[in-house]
C-alpha positions in Angstrom: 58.0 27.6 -87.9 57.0 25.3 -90.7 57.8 21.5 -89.5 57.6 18.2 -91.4 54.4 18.6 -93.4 55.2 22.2 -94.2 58.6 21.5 -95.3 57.3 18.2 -97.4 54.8 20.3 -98.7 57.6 22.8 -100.3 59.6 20.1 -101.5 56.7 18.2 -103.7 56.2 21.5 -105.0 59.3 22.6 -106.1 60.8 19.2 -106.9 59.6 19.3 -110.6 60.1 23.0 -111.1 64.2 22.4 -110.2 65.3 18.5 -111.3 67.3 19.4 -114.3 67.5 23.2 -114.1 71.3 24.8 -113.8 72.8 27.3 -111.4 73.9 30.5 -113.1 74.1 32.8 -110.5 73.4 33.6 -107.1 72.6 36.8 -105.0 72.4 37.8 -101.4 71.8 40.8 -99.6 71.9 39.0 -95.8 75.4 37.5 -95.0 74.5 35.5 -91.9 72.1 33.6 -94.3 74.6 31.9 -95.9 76.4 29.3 -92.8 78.6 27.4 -95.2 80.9 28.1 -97.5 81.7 31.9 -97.8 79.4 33.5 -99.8 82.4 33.8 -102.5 83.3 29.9 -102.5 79.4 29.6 -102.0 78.5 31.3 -105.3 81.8 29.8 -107.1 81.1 26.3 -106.4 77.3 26.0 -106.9 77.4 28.3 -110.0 77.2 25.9 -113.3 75.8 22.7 -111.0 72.8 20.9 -112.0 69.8 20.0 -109.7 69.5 16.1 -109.5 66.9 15.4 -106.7 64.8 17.6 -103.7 64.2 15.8 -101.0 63.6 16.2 -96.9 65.2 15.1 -94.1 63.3 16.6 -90.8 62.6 20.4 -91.4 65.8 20.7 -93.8 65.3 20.9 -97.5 68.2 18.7 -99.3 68.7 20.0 -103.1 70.8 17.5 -104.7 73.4 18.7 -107.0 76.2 17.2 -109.3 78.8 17.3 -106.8 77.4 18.8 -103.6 73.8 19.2 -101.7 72.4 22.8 -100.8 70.5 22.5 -97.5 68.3 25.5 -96.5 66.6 25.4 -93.4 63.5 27.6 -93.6 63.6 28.6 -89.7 60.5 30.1 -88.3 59.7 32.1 -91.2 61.2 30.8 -94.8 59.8 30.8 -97.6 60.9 29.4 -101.6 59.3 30.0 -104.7 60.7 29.3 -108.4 59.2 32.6 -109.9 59.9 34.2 -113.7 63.2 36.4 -113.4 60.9 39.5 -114.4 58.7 38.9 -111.5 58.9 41.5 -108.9 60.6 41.0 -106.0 59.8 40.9 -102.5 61.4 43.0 -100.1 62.6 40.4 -97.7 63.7 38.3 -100.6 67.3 37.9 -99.4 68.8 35.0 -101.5 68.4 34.3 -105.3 69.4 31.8 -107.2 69.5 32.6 -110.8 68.2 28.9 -113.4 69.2 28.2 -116.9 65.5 29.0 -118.2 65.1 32.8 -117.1 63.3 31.7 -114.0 64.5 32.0 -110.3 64.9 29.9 -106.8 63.3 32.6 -104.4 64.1 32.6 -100.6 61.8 35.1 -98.6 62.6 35.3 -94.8 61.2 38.1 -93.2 62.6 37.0 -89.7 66.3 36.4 -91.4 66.2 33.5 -89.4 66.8 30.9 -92.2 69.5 29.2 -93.3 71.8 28.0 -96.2 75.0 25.0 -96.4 76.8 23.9 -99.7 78.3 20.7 -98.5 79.5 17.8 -99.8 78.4 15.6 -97.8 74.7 16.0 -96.0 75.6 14.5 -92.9 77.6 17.3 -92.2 74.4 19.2 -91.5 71.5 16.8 -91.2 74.1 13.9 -89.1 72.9 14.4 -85.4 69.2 14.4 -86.7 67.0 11.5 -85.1 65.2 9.0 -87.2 62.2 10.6 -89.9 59.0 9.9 -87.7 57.2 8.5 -90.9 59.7 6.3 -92.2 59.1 2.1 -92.5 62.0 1.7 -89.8 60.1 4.1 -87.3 58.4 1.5 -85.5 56.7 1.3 -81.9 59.7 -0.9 -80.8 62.2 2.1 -82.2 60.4 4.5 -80.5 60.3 2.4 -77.1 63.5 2.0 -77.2 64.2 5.9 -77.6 62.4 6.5 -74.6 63.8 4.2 -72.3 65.3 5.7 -69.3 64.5 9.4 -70.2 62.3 11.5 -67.9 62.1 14.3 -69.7 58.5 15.5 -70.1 57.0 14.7 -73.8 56.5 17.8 -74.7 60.0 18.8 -75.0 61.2 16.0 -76.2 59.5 15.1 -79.3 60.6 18.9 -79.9 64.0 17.7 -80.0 65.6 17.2 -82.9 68.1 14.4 -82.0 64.9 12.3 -80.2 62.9 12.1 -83.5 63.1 14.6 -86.9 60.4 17.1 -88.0 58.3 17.6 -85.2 57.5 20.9 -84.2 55.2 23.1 -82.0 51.7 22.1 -83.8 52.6 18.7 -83.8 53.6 17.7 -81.1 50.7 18.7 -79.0 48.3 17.2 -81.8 50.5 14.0 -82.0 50.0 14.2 -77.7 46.2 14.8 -77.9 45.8 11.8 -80.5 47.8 9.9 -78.2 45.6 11.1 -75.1 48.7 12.0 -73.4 49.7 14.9 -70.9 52.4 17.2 -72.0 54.0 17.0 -69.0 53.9 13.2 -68.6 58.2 12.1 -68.5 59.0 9.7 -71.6 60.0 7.0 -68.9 56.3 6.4 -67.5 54.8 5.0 -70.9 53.5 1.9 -70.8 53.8 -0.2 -73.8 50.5 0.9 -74.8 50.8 3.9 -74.4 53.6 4.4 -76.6 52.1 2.0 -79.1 49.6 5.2 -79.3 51.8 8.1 -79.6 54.0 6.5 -82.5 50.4 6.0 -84.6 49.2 9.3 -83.4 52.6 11.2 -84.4 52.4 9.1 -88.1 48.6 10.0 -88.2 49.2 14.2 -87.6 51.9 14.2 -89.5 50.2 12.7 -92.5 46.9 15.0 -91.6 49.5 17.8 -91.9 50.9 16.4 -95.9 47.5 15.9 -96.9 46.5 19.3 -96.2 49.7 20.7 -97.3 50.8 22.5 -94.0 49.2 24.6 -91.1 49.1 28.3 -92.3 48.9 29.6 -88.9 51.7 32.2 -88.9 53.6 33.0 -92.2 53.7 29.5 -93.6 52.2 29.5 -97.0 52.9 27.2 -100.0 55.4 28.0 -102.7 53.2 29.1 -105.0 52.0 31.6 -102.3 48.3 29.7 -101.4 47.3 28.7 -97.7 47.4 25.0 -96.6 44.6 24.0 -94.4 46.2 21.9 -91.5 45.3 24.9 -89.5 41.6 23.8 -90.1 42.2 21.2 -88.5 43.8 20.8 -85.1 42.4 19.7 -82.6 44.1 21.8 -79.9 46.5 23.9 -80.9 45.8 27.3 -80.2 42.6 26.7 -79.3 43.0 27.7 -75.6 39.6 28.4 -73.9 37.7 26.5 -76.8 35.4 23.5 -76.0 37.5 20.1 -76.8 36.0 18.2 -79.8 35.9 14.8 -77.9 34.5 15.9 -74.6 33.8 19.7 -74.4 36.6 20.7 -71.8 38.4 23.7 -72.5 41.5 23.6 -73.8 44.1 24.4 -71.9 47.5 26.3 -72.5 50.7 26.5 -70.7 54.0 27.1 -70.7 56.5 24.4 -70.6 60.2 24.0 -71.8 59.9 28.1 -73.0 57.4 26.6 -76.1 53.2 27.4 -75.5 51.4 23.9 -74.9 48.0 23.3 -75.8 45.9 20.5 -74.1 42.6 18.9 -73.1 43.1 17.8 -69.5 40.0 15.5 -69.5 41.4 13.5 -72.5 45.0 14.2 -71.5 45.2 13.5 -67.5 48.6 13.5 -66.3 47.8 11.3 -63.3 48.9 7.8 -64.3 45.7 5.3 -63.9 
């Protein structure tokens, strides 16, 4: 599922392919696609709008429009692209959206998992989100703070959404490997320290994962169809059996909270020194 990076990755580069192009038309051949309106009002209301601003907030897209914002939510296997209109279409290209200069607003989704709002106000969507991870008011003490008096274990709880935005599968074990923390450790046995390292080692995957424009480890590629390279450069995810870079243990996986969870239990220990 494409996470922060990948999704920040997508908006820089569509973001000056759509501020100032029009809405003509829109198609869709996979109902459930659309959450919000109907597909009629849907197609009514954005028809004739103007793109104003992209921007992110977790793994949502926010297009910003004259009078509403389209949200998609690329899911596990989304996919835009602003293509020429005469370009041929792929076959699980289930949503277009037709521009004022012949081009088009592509969403592939082989999966169909993705998602798509017209609202007019964001927070209707994007509201129960927790704070954006690399944003100036994300600090260590914001983070503490979160984690006061919660024992879930980490893992599954930087996957949630409401805990912190953006963070997905890839990153969170990276962010817990940086952090030299166990998976299964609870959120209420941090020390100070300790959480002073997970908040620079979530900011410091996350910005690995912009800078090399998203981990094409599954169907994630870039809008203009090219691979990033994240996936180059993990440390443990999805490197079960392999030696760790740091000190040559094997990296382990396991299951935990339904999600696989990749680990180095030399650099990782859950046994609290």
């Amino acid at each position: 599922m494409p996470e922060l990076p990948e999704v920040e990755t997508t908006a820089r580069a569509l973001r000056p392919l759509i501020i100032g192009r029009s809405v003509v038309d829109v198609w869709n051949n996979w109902p459930p696609t659309i959450v919000t309106p109907s597909f009629s009002h849907f197609k009514s209301r954005i028809c004739g709008q103007q793109f104003i601003d992209l921007t992110r907030r977790g793994k949502y897209l926010l297009f910003q429009l004259q009078y509403d914002t389209l949200i998609i939510h690329l899911k596990m296997s989304g996919h835009l692209a602003v293509v020429p209109r005469q370009a041929s279409v792929h076959k699980h290209v289930h949503t277009i959206f037709e521009l004022d200069n012949n081009c088009q607003l592509r969403f592939r989704d082989q999966r169909k998992f993705g998602r798509v709002y017209l609202v007019s106000d964001p927070e209707q969507v994007v509201g129960k989100l927790g704070p954006e991870p690399l944003a100036e008011a994300f600090t260590p003490e914001v983070l503490r703070t979160r984690l006061q008096n919660r024992k879930r274990a980490l893992k599954p709880l930087l996957l949630d959404q409401t805990f912190v935005a953006g963070i997905g599968n890839i990153y969170a074990d990276e962010a817990l490997f940086y952090a030299g923390l166990h998976p299964q450790r609870t959120a209420d046995s941090l020390t100070d320290t300790e959480i002073i390292r997970l908040h620079a080692a979530i900011q410091k995957v996350l910005q690995m994962g912009i800078e090399r424009e998203g981990a094409s480890i599954d169907l994630y590629v870039k809008p203009d169809g090219s691979k990033g390279d994240m996936q180059n450069a993990v440390a443990v995810f999805r490197r079960t059996d392999m030696p760790c870079y740091v000190c040559g243990t094997p990296i382990r996986r396991i299951r935990l909270g339904g999600r696989s969870t990749h680990f180095c239990a030399t650099c990782q220990p859950l046994a609290v020194k």
